[in-house]
Backbone bond lengths (Angstrom), bond angles and torsions (degrees), N, CA, C in turn:
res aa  C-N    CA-C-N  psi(-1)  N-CA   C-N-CA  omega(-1)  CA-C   N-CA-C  phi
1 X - - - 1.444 - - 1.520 108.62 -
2 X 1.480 107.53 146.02 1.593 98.31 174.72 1.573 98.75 -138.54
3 X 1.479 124.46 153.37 1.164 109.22 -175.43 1.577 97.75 -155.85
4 X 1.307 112.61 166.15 1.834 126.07 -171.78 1.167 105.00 -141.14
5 X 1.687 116.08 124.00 1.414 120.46 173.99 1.882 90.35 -107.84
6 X 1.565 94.21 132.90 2.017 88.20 156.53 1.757 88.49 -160.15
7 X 1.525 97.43 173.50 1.324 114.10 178.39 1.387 117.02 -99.32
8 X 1.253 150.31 144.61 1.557 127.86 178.13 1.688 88.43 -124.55
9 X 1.304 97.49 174.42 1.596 126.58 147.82 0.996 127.74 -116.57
10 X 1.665 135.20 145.86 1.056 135.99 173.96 1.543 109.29 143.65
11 X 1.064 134.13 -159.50 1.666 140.36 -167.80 1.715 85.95 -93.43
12 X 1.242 112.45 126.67 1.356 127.69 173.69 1.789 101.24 -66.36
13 X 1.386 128.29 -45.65 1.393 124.42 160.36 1.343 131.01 -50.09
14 X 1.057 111.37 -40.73 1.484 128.96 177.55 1.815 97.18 -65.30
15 X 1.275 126.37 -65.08 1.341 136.82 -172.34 1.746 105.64 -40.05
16 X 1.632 88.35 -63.37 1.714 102.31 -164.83 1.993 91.57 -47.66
17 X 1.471 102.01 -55.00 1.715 98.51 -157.74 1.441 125.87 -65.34
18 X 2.163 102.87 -8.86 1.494 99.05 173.66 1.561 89.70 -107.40
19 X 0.835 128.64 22.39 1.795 112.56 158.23 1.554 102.64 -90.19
20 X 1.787 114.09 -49.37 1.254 82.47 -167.88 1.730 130.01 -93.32
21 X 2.007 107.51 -3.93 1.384 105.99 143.93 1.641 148.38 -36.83
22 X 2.138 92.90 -43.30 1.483 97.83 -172.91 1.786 104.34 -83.18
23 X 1.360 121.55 -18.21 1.400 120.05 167.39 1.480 123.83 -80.61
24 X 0.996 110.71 -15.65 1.708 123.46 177.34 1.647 109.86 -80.94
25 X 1.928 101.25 -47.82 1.522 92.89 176.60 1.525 104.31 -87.25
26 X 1.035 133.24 -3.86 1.826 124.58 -159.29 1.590 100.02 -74.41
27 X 1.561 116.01 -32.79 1.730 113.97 -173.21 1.450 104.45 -136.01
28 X 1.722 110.00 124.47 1.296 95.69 154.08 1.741 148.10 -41.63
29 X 1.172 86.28 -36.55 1.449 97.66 165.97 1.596 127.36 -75.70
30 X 1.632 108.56 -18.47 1.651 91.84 169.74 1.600 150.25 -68.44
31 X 0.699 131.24 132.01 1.567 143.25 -175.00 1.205 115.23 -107.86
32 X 1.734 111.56 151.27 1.575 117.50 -173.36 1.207 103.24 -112.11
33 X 1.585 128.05 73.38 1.219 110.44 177.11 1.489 155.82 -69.26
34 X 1.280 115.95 6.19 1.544 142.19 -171.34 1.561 122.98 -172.09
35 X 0.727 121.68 118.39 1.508 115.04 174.12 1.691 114.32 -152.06
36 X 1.986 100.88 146.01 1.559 95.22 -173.14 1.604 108.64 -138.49
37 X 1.429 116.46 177.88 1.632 103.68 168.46 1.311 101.80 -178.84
38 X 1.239 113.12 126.62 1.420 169.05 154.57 1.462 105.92 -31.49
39 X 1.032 127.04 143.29 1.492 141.32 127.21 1.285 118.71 -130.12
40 X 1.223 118.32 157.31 1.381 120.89 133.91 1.971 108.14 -164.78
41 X 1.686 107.76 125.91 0.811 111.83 -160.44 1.376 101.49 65.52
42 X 1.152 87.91 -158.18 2.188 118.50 175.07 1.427 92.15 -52.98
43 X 1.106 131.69 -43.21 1.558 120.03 -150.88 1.463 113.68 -82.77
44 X 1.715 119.52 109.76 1.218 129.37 153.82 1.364 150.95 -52.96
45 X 1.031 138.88 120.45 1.675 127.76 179.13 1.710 108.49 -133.88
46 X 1.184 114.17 111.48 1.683 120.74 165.37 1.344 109.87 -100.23
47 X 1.277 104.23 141.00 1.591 125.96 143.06 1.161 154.46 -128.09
48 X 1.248 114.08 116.11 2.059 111.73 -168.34 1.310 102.06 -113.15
49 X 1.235 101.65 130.09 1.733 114.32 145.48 1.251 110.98 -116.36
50 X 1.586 92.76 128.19 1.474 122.59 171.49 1.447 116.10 -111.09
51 X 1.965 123.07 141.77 0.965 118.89 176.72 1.423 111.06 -121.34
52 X 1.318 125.24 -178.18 1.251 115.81 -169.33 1.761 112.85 -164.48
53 X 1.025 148.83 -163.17 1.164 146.19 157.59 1.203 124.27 -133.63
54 X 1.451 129.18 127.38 1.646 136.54 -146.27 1.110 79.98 -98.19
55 X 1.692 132.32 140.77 1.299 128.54 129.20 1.523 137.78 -45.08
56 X 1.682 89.47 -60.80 1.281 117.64 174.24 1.175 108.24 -51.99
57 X 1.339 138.13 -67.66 1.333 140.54 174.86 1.445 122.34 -58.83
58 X 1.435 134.87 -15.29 1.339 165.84 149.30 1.647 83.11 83.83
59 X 1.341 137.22 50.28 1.366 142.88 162.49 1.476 128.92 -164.77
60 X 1.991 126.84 175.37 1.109 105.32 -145.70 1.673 104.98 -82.52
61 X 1.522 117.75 -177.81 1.222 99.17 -165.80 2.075 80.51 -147.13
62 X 1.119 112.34 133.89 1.904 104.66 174.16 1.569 101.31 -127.10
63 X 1.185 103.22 137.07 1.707 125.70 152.01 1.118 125.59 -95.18
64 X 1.401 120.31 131.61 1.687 131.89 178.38 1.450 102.00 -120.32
65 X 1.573 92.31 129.90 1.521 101.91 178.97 1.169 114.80 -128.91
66 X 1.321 130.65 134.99 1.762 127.96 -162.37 1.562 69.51 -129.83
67 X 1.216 86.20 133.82 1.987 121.26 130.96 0.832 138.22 -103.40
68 X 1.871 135.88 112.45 1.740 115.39 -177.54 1.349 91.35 -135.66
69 X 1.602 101.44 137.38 1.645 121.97 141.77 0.892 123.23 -137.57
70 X 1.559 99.09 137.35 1.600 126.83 161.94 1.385 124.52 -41.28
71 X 0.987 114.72 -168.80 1.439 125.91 -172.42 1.592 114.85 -73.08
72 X 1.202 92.90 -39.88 1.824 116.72 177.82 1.713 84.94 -139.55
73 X 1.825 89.13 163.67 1.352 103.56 142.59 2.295 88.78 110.65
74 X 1.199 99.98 170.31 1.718 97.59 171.21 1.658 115.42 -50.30
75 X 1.117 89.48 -156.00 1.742 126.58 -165.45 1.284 100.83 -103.75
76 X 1.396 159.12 102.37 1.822 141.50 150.66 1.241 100.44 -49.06
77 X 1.695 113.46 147.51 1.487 107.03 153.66 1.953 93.96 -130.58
78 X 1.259 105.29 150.87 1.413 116.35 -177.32 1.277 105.82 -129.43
79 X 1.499 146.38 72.48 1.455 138.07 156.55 1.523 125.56 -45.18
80 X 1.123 118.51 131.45 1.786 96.99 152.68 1.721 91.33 -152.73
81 X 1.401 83.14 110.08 2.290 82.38 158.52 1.376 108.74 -86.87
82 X 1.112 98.95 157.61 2.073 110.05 -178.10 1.396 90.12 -142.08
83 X 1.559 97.20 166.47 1.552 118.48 168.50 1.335 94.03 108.17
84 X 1.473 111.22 -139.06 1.645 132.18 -179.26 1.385 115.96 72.64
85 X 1.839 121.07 0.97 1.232 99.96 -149.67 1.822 99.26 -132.76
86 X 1.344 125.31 134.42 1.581 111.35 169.69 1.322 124.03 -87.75
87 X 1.397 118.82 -9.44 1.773 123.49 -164.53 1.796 83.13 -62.77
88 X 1.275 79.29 -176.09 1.476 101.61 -166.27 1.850 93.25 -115.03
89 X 1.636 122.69 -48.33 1.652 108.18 -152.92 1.915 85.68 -119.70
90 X 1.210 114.61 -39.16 1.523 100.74 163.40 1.937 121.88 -132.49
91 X 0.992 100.34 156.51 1.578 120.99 151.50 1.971 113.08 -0.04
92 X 1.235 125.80 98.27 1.390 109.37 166.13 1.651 119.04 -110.75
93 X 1.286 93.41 -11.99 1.852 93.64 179.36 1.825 78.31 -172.88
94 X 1.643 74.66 146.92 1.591 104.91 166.35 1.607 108.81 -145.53
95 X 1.468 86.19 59.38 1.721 78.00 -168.54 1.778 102.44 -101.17
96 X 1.095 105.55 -24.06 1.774 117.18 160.87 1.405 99.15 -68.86
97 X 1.535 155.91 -69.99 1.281 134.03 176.89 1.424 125.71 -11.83
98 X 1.807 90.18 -79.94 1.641 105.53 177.05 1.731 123.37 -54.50
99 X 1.308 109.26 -20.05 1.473 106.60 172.28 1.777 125.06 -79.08
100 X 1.603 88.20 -28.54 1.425 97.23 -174.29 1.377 106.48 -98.77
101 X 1.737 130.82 1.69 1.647 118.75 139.97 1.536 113.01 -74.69
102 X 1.392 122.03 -53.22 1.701 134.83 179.56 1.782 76.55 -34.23
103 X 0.860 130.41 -54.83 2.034 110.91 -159.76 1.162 109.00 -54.73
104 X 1.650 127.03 -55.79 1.212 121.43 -176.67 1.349 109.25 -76.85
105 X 1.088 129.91 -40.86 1.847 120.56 166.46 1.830 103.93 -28.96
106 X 1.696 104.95 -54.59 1.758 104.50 -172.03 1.558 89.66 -59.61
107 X 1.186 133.40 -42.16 1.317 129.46 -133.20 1.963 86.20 -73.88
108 X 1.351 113.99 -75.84 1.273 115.65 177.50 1.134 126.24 -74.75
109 X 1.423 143.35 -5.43 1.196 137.67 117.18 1.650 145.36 -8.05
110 X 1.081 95.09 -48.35 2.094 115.24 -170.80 1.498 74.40 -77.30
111 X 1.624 82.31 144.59 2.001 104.39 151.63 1.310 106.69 -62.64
């Protein structure tokens, strides 16, 4: 598993809709498989899971991405990709994980 906590600024709408554009167009193979959202009051919470297909790993690979804000204050971001892996009792590559968070890092990252 690999995962990225950071805070952003900016329109919490705007955020959610280029995360899940730049992961939708970045792989043919990605998919939006679940997604939810919260209110109460001011305070926001999103969630996407996205799936995808590892080359490298020659299997599927999903990212979950939460967004929460408070009343005031930034953006949460919560990543975690899973999968990437064929062993059976541990971990042999996560090299499809780490590529398919590094996307949305590029994704909200770039000016």
């Amino acid at each position: 598993m690999a995962n990225w906590e950071t805070s952003l600024s900016g329109s919490f709408d705007e955020i959610l809709n280029k995360i899940e554009r730049g992961i939708m167009e970045g792989s043919v193979s990605a998919s939006l498989e679940a997604c939810s959202d919260f209110r109460s009051g001011k305070a926001r919470c999103s969630v996407r899971v996205f799936e995808r297909y590892s080359f490298s790993g020659s299997n599927r690979l999903s990212l979950s991405v939460t967004l929460f804000q408070g009343e005031t204050g930034p953006i949460q971001l919560c990543a975690v990709a899973s999968g990437g892996s064929q062993a059976v009792f541990w971990k042999i590559n996560t090299w499809g994980e780490e590529t398919f968070l590094d996307k949305l890092k590029d994704i909200l990252l770039q000016s």
